[in-house]
N, C-alpha and C positions, 0 to 999 in steps of 0.2 A: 199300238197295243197288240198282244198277240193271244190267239184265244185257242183254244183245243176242241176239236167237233170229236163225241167216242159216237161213232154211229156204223152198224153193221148192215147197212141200206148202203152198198159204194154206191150206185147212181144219184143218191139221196144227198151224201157225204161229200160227193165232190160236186153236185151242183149247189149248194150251201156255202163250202168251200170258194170257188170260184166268184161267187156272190160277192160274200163276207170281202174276200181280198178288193174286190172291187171298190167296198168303202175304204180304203184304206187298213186294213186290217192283217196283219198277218197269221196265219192261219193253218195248225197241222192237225190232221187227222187221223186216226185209228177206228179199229175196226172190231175191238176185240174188249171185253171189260178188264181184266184184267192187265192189257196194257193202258186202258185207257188211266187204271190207280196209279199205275207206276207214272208215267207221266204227268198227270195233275199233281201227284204230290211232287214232282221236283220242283213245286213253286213258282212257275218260269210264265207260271198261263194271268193273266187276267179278268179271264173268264172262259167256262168250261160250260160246251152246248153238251147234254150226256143223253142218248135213248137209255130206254128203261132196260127193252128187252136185248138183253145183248151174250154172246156167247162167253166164256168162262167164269164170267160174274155181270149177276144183271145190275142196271145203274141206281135200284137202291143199294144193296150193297157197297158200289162204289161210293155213292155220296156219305152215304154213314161211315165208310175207314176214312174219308175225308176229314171228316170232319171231327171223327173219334183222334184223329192226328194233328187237331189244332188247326184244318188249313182251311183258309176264310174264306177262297174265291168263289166268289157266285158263281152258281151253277142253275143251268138251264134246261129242266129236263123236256125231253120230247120223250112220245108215248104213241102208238096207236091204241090203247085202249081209254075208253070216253065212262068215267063214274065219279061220283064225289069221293068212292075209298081210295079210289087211285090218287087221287090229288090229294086228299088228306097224308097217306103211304109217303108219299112223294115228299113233303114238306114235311112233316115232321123226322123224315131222315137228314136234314137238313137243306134241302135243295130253296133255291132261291123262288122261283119260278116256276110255271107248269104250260105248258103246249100241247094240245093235243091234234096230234096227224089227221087229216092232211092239214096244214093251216097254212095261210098265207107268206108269200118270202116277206112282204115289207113286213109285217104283222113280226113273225120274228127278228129281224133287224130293227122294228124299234124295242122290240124286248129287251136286244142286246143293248141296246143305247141306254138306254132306261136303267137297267143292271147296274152299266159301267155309271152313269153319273150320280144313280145311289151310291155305287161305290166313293166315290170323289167327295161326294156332301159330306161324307162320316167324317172324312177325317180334315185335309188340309186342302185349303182354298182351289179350285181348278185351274183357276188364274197365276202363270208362271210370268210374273216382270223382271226383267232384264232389261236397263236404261231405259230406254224408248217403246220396249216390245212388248205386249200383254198378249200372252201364248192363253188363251180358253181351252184345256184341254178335253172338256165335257160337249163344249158348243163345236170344237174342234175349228175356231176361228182364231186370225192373227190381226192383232194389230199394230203399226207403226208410227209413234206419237198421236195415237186417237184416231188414226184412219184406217182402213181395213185394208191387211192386202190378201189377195185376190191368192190362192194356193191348195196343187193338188195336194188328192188322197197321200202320195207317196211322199210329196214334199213338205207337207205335214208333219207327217211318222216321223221322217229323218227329224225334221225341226224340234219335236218334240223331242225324239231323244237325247239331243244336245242341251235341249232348256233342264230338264230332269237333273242333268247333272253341269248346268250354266257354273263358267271358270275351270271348269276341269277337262282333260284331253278325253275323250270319247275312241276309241282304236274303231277302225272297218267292221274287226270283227265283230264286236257289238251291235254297231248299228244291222247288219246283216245277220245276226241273231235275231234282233227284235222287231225289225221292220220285213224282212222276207222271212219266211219261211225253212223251217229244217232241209226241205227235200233243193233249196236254190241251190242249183248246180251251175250258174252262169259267171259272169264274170264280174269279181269282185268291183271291179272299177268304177262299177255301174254306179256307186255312191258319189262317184266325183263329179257326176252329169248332176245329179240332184244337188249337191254345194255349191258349183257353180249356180243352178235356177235360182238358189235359193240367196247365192251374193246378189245378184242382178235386181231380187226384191226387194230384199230388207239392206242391202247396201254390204259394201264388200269388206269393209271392217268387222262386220258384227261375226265372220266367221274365221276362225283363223286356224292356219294349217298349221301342225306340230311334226315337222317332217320325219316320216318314220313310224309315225304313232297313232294319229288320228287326227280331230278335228277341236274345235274347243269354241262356243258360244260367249261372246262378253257383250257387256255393257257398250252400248254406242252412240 
């Protein structure tokens, strides 16, 4: 899943950042409000961490064009200022959530969780099967005919984005859109380490390469 921090705190933003990615997450940030609108509205986010106070528009603002634009993604605001107007301010602009600075990293990381498997309940089951495989994309657990297997953060994400779109070819570039980050400047390839981990788990049928193209999940 990939989430957008707009936070004008850089030491704040990239130890959150760094965090976040650590559960599996990937994770771009900005610094500014009005990039942070342009970016959330491209749709691309899952969920959006927003500070309040921020320079060329503060994150009321942003969440109200948010959301005056139709766009649904939870939004998490963080705040150093501690009142009931704030938080009322805050939510009635639309925001999902409220934190107030300094607060706990887990303390926010289960917010995020929390958020995204609200999000999941609303609408279509978290549970992705594919023959054998029941992907939990909330519990962020896999299983193989009823038995759990055992898989990281990264090998997840990837996994996940093949079940999302299970029988159809998935290209590199995709997966590396929504499993790394905007700013990954490394080497593309790096997904082929993760299909590999990920045949050796779930068995080497269930992934199949489309030469040229991508990857493709089927039934196994």
């Amino acid at each position: 899943m990939r989430l957008l921090i707009v936070e004008d705190e850089k030491r704040l933003a990239v130890s959150l950042a760094k965090g976040l990615r650590a559960e599996g997450f990937a994770v771009d940030v900005v610094h500014d409000g009005l990039e942070g609108l342009h970016r959330a509205g491209e749709g691309v986010y899952d969920l959006v961490v927003l500070d309040i106070m921020l320079p060329g528009m503060n994150g009321y603002r942003v969440c109200a064009a948010l959301r005056a634009a139709g766009h649904d993604v939870p939004i998490l605001m963080l705040t150093a200022k501690d009142g009931e107007y704030d938080e009322a301010e805050g939510l009635d602009t639309g925001a999902d959530d409220y934190l107030t600075k300094p607060f706990s990293y887990v303390v926010l990381v289960a917010r995020v969780k929390a958020l995204l498997r609200r999000r999941g309940s609303s609408g279509a089951s978290p549970v992705l099967r594919i023959g054998g495989l029941g992907i939990d994309t909330a519990a962020r657990r896999v299983f193989r005919d009823g038995t759990e297997v055992a898989l990281t953060a990264k090998e997840f994400a990837v996994l996940e984005q093949l079940a999302v779109r299970a029988g159809e070819v998935v290209g590199k570039p995709e997966i590396l859109e929504h499993v790394w980050d905007f700013a990954y400047d490394g080497d593309p390839n790096i997904i082929e380490v993760y299909i590999s981990a990920l045949r050796r788990k779930l068995g080497a049928s269930a992934i199949q390469t489309a030469r040229g193209a991508g990857y493709r999940l089927v039934a196994s």
